[in-house]
N, CA, C and O atoms as a GROMACS GRO file, in nm:
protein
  280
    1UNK      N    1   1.073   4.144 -10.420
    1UNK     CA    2   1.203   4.158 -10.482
    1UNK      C    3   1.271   4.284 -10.432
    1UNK      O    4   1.389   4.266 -10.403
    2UNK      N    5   1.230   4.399 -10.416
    2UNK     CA    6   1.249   4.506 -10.381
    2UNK      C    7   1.308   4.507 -10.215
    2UNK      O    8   1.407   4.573 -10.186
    3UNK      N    9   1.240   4.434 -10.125
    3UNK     CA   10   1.277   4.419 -10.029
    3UNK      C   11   1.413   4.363 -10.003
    3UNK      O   12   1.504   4.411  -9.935
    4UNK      N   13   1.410   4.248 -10.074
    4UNK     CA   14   1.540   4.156 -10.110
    4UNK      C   15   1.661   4.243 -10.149
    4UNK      O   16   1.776   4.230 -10.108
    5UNK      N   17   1.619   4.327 -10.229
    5UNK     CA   18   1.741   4.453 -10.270
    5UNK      C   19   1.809   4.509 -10.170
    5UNK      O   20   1.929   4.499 -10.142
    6UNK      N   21   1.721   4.572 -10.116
    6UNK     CA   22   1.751   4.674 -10.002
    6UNK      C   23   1.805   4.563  -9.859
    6UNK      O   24   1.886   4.597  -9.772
    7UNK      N   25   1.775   4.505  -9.863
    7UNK     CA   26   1.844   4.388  -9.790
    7UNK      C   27   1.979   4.346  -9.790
    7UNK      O   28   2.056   4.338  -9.694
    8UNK      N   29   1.998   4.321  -9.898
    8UNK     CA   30   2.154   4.335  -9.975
    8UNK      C   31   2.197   4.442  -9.958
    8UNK      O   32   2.301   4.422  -9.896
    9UNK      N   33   2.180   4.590  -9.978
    9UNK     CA   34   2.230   4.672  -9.958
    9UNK      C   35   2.240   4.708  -9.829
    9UNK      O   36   2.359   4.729  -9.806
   10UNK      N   37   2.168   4.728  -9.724
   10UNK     CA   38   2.129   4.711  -9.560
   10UNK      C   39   2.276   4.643  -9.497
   10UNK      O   40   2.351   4.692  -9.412
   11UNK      N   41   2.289   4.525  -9.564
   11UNK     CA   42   2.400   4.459  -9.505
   11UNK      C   43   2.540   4.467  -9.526
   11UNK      O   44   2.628   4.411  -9.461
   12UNK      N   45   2.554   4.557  -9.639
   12UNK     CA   46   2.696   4.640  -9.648
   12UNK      C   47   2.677   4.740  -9.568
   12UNK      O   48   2.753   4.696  -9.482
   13UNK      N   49   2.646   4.821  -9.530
   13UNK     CA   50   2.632   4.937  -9.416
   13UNK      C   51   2.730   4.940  -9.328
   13UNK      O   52   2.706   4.836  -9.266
   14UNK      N   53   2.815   4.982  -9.282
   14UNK     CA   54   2.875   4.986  -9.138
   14UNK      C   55   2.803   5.000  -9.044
   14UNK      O   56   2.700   5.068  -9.049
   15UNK      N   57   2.845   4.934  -8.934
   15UNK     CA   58   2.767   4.859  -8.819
   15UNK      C   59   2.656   5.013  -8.747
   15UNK      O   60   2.535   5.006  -8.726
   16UNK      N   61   2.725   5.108  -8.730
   16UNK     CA   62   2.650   5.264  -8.648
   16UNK      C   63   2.526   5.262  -8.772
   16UNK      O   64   2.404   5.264  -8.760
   17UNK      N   65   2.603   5.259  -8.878
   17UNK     CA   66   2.490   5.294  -9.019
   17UNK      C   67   2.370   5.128  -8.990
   17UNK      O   68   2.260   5.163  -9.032
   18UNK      N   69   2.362   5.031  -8.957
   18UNK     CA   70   2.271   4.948  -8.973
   18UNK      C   71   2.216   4.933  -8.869
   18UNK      O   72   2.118   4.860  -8.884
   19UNK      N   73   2.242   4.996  -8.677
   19UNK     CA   74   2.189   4.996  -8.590
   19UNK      C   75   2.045   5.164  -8.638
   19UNK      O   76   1.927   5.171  -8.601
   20UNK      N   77   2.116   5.253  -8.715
   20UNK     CA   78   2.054   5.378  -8.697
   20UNK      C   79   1.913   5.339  -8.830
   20UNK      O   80   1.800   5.386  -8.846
   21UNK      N   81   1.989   5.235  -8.904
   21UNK     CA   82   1.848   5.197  -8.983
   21UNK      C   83   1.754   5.119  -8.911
   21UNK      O   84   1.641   5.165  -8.896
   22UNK      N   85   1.776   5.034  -8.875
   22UNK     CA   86   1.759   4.905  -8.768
   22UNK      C   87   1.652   5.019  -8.679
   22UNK      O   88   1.533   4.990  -8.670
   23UNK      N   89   1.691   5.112  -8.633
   23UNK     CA   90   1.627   5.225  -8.545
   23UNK      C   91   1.517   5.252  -8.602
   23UNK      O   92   1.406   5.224  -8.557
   24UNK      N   93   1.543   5.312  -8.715
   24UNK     CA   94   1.450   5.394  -8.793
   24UNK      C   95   1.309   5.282  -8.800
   24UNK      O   96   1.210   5.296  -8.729
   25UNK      N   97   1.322   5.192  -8.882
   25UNK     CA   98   1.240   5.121  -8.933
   25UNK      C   99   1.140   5.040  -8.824
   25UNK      O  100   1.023   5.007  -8.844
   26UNK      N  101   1.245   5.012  -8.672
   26UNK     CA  102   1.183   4.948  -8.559
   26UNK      C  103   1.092   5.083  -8.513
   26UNK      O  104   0.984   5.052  -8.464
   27UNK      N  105   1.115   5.215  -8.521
   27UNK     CA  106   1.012   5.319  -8.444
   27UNK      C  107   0.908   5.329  -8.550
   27UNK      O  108   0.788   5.336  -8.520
   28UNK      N  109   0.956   5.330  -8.686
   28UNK     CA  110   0.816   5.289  -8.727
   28UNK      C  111   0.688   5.233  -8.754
   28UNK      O  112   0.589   5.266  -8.818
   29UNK      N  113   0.727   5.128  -8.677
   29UNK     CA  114   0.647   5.037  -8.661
   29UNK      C  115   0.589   5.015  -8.505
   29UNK      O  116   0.518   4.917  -8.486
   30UNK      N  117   0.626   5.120  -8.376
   30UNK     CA  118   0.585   5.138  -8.285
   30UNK      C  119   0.547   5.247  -8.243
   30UNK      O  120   0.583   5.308  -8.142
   31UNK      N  121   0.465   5.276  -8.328
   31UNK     CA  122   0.412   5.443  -8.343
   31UNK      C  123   0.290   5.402  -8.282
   31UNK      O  124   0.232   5.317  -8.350
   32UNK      N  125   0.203   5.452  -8.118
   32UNK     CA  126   0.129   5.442  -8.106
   32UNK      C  127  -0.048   5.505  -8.178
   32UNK      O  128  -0.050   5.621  -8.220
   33UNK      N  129  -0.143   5.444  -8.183
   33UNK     CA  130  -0.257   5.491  -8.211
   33UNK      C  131  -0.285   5.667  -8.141
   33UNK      O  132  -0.280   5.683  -8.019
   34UNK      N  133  -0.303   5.742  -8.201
   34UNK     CA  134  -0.350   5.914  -8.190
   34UNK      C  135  -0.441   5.881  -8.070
   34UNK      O  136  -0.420   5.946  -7.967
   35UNK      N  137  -0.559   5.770  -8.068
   35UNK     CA  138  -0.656   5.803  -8.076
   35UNK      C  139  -0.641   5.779  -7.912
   35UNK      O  140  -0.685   5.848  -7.821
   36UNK      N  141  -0.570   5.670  -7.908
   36UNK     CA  142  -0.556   5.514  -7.803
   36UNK      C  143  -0.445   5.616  -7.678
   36UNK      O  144  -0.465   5.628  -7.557
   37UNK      N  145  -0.351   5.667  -7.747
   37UNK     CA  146  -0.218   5.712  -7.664
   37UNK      C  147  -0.321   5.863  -7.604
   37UNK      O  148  -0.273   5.927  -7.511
   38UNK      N  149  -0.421   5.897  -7.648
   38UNK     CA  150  -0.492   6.053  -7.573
   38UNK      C  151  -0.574   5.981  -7.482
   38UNK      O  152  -0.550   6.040  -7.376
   39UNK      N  153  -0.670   5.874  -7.452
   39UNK     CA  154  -0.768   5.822  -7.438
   39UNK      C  155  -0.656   5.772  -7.278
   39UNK      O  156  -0.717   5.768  -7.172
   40UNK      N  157  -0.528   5.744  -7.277
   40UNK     CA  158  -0.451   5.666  -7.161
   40UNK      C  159  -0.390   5.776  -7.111
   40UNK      O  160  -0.346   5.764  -6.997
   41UNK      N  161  -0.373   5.895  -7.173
   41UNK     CA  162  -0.385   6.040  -7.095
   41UNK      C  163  -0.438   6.119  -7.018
   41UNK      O  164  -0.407   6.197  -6.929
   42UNK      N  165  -0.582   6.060  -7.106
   42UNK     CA  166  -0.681   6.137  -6.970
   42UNK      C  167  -0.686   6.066  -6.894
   42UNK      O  168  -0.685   6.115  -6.781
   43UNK      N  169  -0.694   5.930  -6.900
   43UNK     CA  170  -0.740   5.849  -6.777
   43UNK      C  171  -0.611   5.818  -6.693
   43UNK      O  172  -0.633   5.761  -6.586
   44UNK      N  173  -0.527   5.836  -6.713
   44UNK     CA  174  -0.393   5.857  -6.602
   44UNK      C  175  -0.382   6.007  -6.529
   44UNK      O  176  -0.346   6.017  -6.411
   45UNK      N  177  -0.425   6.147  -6.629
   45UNK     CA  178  -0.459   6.204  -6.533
   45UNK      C  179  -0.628   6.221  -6.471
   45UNK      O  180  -0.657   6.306  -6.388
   46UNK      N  181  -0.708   6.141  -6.518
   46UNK     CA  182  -0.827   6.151  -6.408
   46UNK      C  183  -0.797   6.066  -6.261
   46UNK      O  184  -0.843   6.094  -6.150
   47UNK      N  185  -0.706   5.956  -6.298
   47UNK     CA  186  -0.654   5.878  -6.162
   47UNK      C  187  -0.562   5.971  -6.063
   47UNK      O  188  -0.576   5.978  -5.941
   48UNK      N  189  -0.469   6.037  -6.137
   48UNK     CA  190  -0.394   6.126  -6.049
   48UNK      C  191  -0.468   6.250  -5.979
   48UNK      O  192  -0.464   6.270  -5.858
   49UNK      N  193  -0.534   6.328  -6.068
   49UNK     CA  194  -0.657   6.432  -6.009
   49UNK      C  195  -0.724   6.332  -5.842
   49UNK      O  196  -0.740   6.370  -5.726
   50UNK      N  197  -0.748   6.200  -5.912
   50UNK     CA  198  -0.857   6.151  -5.791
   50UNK      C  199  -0.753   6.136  -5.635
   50UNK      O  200  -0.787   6.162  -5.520
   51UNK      N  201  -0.633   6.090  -5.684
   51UNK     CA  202  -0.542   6.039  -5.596
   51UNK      C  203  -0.470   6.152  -5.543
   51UNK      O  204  -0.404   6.133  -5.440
   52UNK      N  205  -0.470   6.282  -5.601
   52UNK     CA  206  -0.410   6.454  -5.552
   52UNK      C  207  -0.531   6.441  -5.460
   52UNK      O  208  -0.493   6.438  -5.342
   53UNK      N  209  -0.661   6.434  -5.473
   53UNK     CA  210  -0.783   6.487  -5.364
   53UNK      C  211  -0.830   6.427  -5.300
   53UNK      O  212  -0.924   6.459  -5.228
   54UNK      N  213  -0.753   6.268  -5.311
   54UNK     CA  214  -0.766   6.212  -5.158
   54UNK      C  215  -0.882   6.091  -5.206
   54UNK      O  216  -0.881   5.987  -5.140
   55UNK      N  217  -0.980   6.105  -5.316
   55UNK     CA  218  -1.057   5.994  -5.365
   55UNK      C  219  -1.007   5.924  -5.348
   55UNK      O  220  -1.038   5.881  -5.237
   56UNK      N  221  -0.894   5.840  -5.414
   56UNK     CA  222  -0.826   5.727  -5.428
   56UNK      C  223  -0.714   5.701  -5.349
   56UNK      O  224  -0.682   5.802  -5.285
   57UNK      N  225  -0.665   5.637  -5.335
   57UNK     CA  226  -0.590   5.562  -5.219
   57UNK      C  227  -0.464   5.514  -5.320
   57UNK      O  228  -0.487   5.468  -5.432
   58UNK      N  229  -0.348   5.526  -5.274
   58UNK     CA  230  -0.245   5.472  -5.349
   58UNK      C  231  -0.228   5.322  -5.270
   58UNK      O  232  -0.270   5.304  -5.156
   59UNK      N  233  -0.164   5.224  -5.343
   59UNK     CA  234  -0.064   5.121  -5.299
   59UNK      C  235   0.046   5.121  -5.288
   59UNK      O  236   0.134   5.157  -5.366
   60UNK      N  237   0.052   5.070  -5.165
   60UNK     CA  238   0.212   5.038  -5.111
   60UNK      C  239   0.290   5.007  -5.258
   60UNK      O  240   0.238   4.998  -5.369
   61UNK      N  241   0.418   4.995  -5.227
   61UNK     CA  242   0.442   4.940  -5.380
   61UNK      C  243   0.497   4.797  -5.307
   61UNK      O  244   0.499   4.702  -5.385
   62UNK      N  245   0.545   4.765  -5.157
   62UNK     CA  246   0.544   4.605  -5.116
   62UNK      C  247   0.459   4.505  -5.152
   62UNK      O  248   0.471   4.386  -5.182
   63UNK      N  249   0.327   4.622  -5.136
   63UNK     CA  250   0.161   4.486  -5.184
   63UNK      C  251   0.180   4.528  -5.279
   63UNK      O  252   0.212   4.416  -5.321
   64UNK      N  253   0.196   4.604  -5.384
   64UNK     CA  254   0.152   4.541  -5.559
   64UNK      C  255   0.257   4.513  -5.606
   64UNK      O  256   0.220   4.495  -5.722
   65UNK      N  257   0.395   4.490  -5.608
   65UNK     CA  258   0.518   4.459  -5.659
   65UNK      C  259   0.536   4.349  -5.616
   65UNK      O  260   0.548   4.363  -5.494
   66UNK      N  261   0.547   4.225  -5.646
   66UNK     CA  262   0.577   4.051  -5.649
   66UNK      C  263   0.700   4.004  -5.575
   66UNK      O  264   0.720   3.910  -5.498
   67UNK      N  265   0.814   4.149  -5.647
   67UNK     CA  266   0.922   4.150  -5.586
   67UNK      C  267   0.955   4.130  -5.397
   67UNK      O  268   0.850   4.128  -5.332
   68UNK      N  269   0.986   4.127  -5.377
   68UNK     CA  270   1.044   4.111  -5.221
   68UNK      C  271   1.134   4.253  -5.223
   68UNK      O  272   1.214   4.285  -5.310
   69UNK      N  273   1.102   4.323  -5.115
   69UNK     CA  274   1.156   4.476  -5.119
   69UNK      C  275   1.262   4.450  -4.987
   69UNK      O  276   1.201   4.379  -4.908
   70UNK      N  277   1.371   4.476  -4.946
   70UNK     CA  278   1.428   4.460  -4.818
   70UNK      C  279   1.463   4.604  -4.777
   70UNK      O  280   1.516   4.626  -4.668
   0.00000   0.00000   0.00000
């Protein structure tokens, strides 16, 4: 019921006022994991460390992009 309220009210808003709620409520709900978003940190920079010292090998971006490059 509560939801339903604020719903009704949501939709009187002027349009800037229901994109900036619309905002609010969509980033809350794409708040990555603490744990998950550190864990894709290190391992993007352990790939870059490897790929600065020559370990790893980059790709063209022609071979891994699907696209057609001209």
């Amino acid at each position: 019921m509560l939801a339903e309220q604020i719903q009704v009210e949501a939709l009187k808003l002027k349009p800037v006022e229901k994109v900036r709620l619309a905002e609010s409520l969509l980033s809350s709900l794409d708040r990555p994991a603490v744990d998950i978003e550190k864990k894709w940190v290190n391992e993007s920079e352990r790939r870059y460390a490897a790929y600065k010292s020559g370990e790893i090998q980059g790709i063209p971006l022609a071979q891994f992009s699907p696209r057609k490059r001209t």
